[in-house]
N, C-alpha and C positions, 0 to 999 in steps of 0.2 A: 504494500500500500504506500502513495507517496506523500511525502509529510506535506504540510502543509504551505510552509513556503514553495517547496514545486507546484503545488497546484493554484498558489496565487500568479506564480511569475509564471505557470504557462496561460494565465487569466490574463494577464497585462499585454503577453505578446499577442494572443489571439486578438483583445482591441487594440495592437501598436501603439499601446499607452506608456510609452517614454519616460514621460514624467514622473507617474508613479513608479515606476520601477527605476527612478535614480533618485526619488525622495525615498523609497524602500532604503536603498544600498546608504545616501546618506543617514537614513534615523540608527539603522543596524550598526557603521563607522563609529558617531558618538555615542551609541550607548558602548560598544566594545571601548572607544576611547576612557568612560567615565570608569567603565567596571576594573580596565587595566589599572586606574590612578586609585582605584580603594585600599584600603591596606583593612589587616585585621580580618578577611574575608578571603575564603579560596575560592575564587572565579575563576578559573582553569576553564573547566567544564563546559560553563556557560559561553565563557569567550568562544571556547573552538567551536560550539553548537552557532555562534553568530557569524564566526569566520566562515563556517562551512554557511550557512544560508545566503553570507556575501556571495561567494563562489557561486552558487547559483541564481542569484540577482543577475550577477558580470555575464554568465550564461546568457538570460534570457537578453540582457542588452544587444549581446551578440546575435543573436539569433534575429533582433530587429535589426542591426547591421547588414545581417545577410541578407535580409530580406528587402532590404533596403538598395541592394547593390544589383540586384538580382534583375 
């Protein structure tokens, strides 16, 4: 089954909705940025769970890239 952010970001590229899916990858950036500056708290976890839904953001931008070229 695919988690949830794959099924929003193949939602955004089906409406070539750009925008949210680089307000996605931005809001995901600084919450990673803020959880990186905590101390006293192991966010390990949660980072690579944000890094890894980045990675699929970048994806689906790509995927309007190509389609875009196409």
């Amino acid at each position: 089954m695919p988690s949830a952010i794959v099924l929003i970001v193949d939602a955004y590229v089906r409406l070539n909705d750009r925008i949210s899916l680089d307000d996605l990858r931005i809001q995901r950036r600084k919450l990673a940025v803020d959880l990186k500056a905590r101390t006293g708290f192991d966010c390990r976890t949660t980072i690579q769970q944000i890094e890894e839904d980045i990675i699929v953001i970048e994806a689906g931008l790509a995927r309007l890239d190509g389609a875009a070229t196409s």
